[in-house]
Every structure is written in C-alpha cells, then in structure tokens.
N, C-alpha and C positions, 0 to 999 in steps of 0.2 A: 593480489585479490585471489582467494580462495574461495572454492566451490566445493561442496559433498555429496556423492553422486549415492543414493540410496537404491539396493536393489533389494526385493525378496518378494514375498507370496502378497497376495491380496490382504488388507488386514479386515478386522471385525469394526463392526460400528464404534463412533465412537464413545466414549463410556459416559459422557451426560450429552445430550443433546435437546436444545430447548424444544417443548412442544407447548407451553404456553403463548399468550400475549398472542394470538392468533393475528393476522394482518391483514387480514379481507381479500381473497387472494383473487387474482385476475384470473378467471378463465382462460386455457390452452386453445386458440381458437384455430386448430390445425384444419386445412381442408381431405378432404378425404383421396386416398394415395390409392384405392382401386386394392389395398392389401387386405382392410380392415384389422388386423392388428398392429398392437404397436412394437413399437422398435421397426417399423419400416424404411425401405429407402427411398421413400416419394424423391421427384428431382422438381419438384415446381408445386404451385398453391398458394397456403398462407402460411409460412412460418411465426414462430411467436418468438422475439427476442430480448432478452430483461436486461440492463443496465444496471448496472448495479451500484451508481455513483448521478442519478439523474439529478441532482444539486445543481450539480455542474457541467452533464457533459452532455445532457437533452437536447440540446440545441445542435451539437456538433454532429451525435449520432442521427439526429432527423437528416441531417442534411448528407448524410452517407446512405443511407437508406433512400432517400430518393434517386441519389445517382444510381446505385442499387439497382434499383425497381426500373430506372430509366433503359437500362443495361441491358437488365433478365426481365422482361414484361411479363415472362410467365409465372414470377415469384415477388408476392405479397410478403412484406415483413412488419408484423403488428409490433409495436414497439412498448415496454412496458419498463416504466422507470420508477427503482428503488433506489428511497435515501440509504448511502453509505452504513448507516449504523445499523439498521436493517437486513442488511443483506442475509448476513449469514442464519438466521433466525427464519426470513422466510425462503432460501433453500431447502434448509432442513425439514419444516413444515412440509413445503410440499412434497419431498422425497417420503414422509409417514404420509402425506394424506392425498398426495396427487397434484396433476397441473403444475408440473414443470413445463417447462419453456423449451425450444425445442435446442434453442442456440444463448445461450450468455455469458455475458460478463461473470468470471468467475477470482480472477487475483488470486495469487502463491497464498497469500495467507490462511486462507479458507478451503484453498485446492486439497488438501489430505483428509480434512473433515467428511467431505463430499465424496471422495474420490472411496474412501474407508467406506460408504453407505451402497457403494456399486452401483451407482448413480451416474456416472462420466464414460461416454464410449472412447474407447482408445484411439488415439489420432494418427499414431505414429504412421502407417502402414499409408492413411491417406495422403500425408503428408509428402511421403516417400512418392508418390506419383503423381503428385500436381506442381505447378509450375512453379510454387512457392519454394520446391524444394533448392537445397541452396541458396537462399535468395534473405533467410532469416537470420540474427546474430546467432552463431553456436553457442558463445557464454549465455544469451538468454534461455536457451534451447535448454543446456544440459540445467541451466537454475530451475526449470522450468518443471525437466521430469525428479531433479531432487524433493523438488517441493511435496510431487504426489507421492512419495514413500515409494514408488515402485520404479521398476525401470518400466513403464509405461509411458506414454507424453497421453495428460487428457484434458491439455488445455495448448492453444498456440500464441503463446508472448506478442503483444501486440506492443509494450510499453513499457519503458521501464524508468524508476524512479528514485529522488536522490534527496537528501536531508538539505534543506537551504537555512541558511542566517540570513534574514530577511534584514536590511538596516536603513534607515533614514538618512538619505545623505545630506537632506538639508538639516536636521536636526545637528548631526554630528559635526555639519561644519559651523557650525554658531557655536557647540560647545567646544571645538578646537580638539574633538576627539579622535582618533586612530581611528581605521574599520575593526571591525569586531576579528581579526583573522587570527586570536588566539584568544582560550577559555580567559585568561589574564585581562586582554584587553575587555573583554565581554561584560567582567563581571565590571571593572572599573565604569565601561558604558554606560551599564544598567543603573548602576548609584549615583552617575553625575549627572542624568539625564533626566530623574526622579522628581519631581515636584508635587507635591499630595496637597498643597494647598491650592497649585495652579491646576489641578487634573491631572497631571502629565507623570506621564510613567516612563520607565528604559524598557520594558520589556513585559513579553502580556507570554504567561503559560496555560499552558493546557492543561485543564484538571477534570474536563466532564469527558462526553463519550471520546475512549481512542488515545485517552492518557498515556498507556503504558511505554507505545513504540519510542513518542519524545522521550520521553525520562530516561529508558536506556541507553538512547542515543545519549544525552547526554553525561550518562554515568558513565560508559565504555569513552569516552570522547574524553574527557579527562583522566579517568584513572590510566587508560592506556592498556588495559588488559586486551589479550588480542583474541580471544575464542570464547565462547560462551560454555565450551565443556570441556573438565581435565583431559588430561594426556590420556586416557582411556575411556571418554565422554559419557561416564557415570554421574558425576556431580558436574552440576552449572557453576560457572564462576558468578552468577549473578548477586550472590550474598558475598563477596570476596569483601575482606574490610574497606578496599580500595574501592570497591563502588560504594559501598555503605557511607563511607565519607565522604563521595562524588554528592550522593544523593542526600544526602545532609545540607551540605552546600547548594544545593541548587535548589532544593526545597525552602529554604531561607529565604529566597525570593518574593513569595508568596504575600501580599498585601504590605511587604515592605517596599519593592519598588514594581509592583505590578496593581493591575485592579483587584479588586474585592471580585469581582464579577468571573474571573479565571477559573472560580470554583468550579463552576459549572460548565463551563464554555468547549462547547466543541471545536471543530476546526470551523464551519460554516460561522461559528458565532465569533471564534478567536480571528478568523482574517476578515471579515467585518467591522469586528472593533478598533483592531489594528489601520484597516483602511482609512477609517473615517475621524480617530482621533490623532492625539497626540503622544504616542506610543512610538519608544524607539527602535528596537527591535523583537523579532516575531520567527520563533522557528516552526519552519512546516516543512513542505518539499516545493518539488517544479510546479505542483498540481495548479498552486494558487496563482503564480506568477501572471497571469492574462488579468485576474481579479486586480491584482496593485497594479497593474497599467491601465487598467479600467477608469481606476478611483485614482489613483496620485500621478500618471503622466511617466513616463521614463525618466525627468530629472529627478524627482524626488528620491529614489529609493534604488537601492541594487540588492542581489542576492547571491552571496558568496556561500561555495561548500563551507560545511561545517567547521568551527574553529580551531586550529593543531593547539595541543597541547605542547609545555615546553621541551624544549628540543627539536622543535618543526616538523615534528609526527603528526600526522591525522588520521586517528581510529575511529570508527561508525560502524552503527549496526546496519547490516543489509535491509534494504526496503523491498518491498514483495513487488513482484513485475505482475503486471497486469495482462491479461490475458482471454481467448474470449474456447467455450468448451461446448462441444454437443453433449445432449443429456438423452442417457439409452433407450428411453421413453418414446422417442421422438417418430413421429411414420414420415420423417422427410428428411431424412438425413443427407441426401445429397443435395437437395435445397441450402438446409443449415451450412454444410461444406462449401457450398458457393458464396454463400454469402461472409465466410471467416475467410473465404480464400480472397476475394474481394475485400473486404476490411483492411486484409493484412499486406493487401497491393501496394507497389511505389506511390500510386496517388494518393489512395485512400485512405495509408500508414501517416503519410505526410502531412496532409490535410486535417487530419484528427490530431496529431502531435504536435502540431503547432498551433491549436488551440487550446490543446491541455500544455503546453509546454515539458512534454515530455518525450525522453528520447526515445526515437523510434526503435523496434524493433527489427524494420527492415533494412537491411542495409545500403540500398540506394537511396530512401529517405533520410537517413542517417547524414547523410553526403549533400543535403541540399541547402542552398544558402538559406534559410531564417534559421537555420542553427546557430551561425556564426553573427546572425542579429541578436538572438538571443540568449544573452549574457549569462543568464542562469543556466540553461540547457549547455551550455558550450563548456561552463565552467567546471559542472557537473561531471560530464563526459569525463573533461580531462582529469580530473580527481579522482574517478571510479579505476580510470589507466596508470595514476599516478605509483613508480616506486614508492615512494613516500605514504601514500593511503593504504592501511589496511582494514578489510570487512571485516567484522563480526557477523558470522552467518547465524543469524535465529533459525532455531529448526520447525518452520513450518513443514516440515514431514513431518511431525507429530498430528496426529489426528484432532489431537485437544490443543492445541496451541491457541487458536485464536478465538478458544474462550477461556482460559486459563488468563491469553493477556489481554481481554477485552472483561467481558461481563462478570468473570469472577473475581477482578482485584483492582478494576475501576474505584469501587468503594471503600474500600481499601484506602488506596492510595489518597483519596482524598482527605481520609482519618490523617493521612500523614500531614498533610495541605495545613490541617486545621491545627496539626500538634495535639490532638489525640493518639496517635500512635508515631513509635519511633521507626523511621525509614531503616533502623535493624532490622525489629519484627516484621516490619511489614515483606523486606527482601528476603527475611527467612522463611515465611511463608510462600512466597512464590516460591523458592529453591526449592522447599518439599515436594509442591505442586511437580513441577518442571522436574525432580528428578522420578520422584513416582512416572509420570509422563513416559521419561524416556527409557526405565525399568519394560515398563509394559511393554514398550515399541520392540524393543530389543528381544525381549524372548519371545513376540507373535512372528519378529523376523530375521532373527537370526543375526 
C-alpha cells in the first residue's frame, strides 16, 4: 500500500467552482464568544455542525451529539444534514456567499477543493497537544494531509473506507455458483444469474450521481495497472488501452444482465434496489453494509473485497477517508475542537463505525470486537494490509478532482451506458481533464 505525501505553498481557488443551483442554505447559528469577530476562539455556546452524508448517518451523529452535550453542557451542537451529492456544491457556495458551519464533515475527496479556497484552519498544531495525539492511525493521518495538497492536516480522519462485492449467498447457492472472489468468476455470476423475463438480474451498476469512483475501481481491478500516473506523474494511466478494454467490458453490462433503471441510480437508489429485489451482486463500499442487514438478515448476503484478478492480485483505487475539519470562519473554535476531539474518542470512534461499518480511525476502536462480527469491515482491514493488494492512489490533492470525477463526466459516462459514446472517448476525455489538472498542480507547487 502506497501513499503520496504532497508538500508546497498554499494553492489558488479552484479553477471552476459551482456557484449555481443555490441550496437554501441553513443559517450559521453561532452564539456570541464576547470576541465579536470571526475566526474566534469561543470554548462553549452553539456550535453549527453539517454532515455531509445525512442519508445515512443522521441518526448516528444525533446520537453523538447528545452524549456530546451530555458531557460539555456548556456546548450546543446544531446539527445540519447534507445529501452526499450535495455536499461539495454547498461548501463551495457558502465559502463565496457565507454560513459556513463552524465544524464538519468534510472527506479526502473534496478536502483540496476547500482547503485551495482558505477556508479550513490548520489542525495539525492542535492535534499535537490534545489527547488524541497518538491515539489516531498514522496511515490515515499522513492520507489525510496528502489529500489537502499541503503538508498542513485540515481535516482529522475519523473513517476510512473500502470497495465491497456485495453477493447473495442464497441466490448463488441455488445457482451452484462460486463467490464472486475473481473479475472471471463475477462476470460468469452476472450472466448465470440473469433472468430478464423473471426480473432478476446478476448485478445492478451505478450510472447516476457518484458513477465515476465504481468504474475505475473496476477498470484498475482488472486491467491491473498499479498507479494512476507514469513514472514522472505527468500523464494518467486512466486512458491506458488496458482500462479502455476493462471499461468496455464492464460497460457491456448495462440492461444486459442489470436494470434499465442503473442509468440513473445513485448509491441510495442502487442499494435499495439491490435490498429489496432480486439482484445478485452490488458493488459499493462498507458504508452500506448495516443497510443489507437492515433488509436481508446476515444469512442472505456477504461482502468480500474487491475481486483479484488472474494471478491472485487485487488492485483498487483508494477510497477517500472520511474526516471531520474546523472552518476559519468559525468564533468557537475550541468548542468545534471539543467536539472533533470527542467524535474522534475510543467511544465515540466506535460507536459511529459500527453503524456506518466502517474502520475506525482510532486505534483502540479499531481493536474492538464488532470488527471481528463484522465480516465486511474485518475483511476489508485485512485486504487494505494485504501483500497481495495494491492501491491505486486518485489524487485528490488536486483541487479539481472531485468535479472533474463527479459533475463533469457523470454525463459523460452515461453517453457510454447508452452506447452513445465509446468508453475510448469518453477516457480520453477524462485524461486530458486529469492531466491539464495535474500540469497546473505542479507548477502552483512545485
């Protein structure tokens, strides 16, 4: 497992930034810190804190937030929760127009966007003198400040996450099938398991919001290319012919042994459909696994790392760890710091991670038994440690990254879905993107 540790100067905004599609934005209900300006270090009040994934994780973070509040009575935490696909749109917004939050959810993938707008206060420094210190993973740690392009930390890893093959064990054991544990087996899965006149499909893909991360996974995961950038990370390897014929393959998929309906389907809509039909497998990450135990029970379904290709390799692209960042705006910033320092606590780590199913960042959470109940998170772990697994690091240290692979070639990609566009073009288009990208990065930082 490889990591890239970026260091250099502060960079400039980044070069598109949405300011349409405005989102009705929640008022910053800070109480007043006796400073009257901002960027204060209020220690108690009302802090404001955004979620950036409330789909899913509203319920968990209420319930930190009270113990919270139970803990520090002298600090209020208004809680404001954003759908996933939103987030980084109403970041951005508020950073031109105001009302940011004082503490949130921010995730690697968005962290350089934000961090490029000098919008994120430095954490490192706090870090270094609260009790958390030593107490975090260091692989999250140093992922964590590659992501912000600088050697800064402006975000503290709360979580981190991992590509799952979702499969149906009762499905697979009526078709007398293997587990999905190689691209080979998968695809065979997917076509024996098919049935378009009964409903039933092998496998349901994601084609609406959030498309891009899957696909590469799966492009990198077969072709077996191991870096996303040549030996002097000028050109991406993401147009290499070897993923262009990954991606070829795997887009074949498409209304032949999946739904009509994948066009569009986000993750909230693809593990819903998956839940409740008859669908054989489903890739997503850890995030969903509490969802299929929700709706199918533990017997029905398991979730394995990603498939090796042959030769017993497994290559994946890195998933962005999730993370929670003060914003420089803030007139309570040691409020905010109580409250990520608490979040990031053995209880509090734990407790939130084994409702999202994902591995803590803390490392004596890390070490508690529902890990080892938890088949997906355990397997994950071992995979991520595995000789045999290697990452492909996406560089979100790019400022434009997670629009480059969210809102600008979403549409895209789905031209390919439909067989309007050929999965060449379409990857040669992203290369240009992604290499212009990292032309820029390079000469603002050396």
């Amino acid at each position: 497992m490889r990591s890239r540790t970026r260091k250099g100067t502060r960079r400039s905004a980044p070069t598109a930034i949405t300011l349409t599609a405005l989102l009705g934005l929640t008022a910053t209900a800070c109480g007043d810190n006796g400073s009257g300006i901002a960027g204060g270090e209020g220690g108690k009040g009302t802090i404001t804190f955004w979620d950036n994934n409330t789909a899913v994780r509203r319920d968990i973070w209420l319930e930190i937030i009270r113990d919270f509040e139970n803990e520090y009575p002298d600090i209020k935490v208004q809680y404001v929760g954003v759908p996933a696909e939103n987030a980084q749109s109403k970041y951005d917004t508020a950073i031109q127009g105001g009302g940011l939050p004082d503490v949130g959810c921010v995730g690697a993938a968005m962290l350089a966007g934000i961090a490029a707008q000098d919008a994120l206060e430095p954490l490192q420094d706090r870090l270094a003198e609260s009790p958390l210190e030593g107490e975090l993973s260091e692989s999250m740690l140093k992922s964590t400040a590659s992501a912000g392009g600088t050697s800064q930390l402006f975000m503290v890893p709360t979580s981190a996450n991992n590509g799952v093959m979702y499969y149906r064990t009762d499905l697979f054991k009526a078709a007398d099938l293997d587990a999905p544990t190689t691209w080979n087996k998968f695809y065979e899965a997917a076509d024996r398991l098919t049935s378009q006149d009964k409903n039933r499909f092998g496998y349901t893909i994601r084609g609406g919001v959030g498309s891009i991360a899957p696909a590469l996974d799966a492009m990198y995961g077969q072709s077996g290319i191991e870096s996303f950038w040549n030996a002097d990370e000028t050109k991406t390897t993401v147009n290499d012919p070897r993923n262009v014929a990954a991606l070829e393959k795997y887009m074949a998929l498409y209304k032949k042994v999946t739904p009509a309906a994948d066009l569009n389907n986000n993750f909230t809509q693809m593990v819903a459909q998956w839940d409740s039909g008859q669908i054989g497998m489903l890739s997503h990450n850890l995030g969903s696994y509490q969802d299929h135990v929700k709706a199918l029970g533990t017997g029905k379904f398991r979730g394995l790392p990603n498939p090796k290709a042959a030769g017993g390799k497994r290559v994946q692209v890195s998933n962005p760890i999730d993370g929670l960042s003060i914003f420089k705006t803030s007139t309570k910033k040691k409020a905010a710091w109580k409250f990520i320092e608490y979040a990031s606590s053995h209880k509090a780590s734990s407790k939130f991670n084994e409702s999202a199913g994902l591995i803590p960042a803390n490392n004596a959470a890390a070490k508690d038994a529902w890990i080892e109940k938890s088949e997906p998170t355990r397997l994950a772990a071992e995979a991520l440690n595995s000789p045999t697994t290697t990452i492909v690091q996406l560089p979100y240290y790019l400022p434009d990254w997670n629009t480059i692979s969210k809102a600008d070639n979403e549409p895209a990609f789905q031209k390919v879905m439909l067989g309007k566009a050929s999965a060449k073009n379409f990857l040669d288009d992203l290369a240009d993107q992604l290499n212009t990208a990292q032309a820029d990065w390079k000469q603002r930082n050396g």
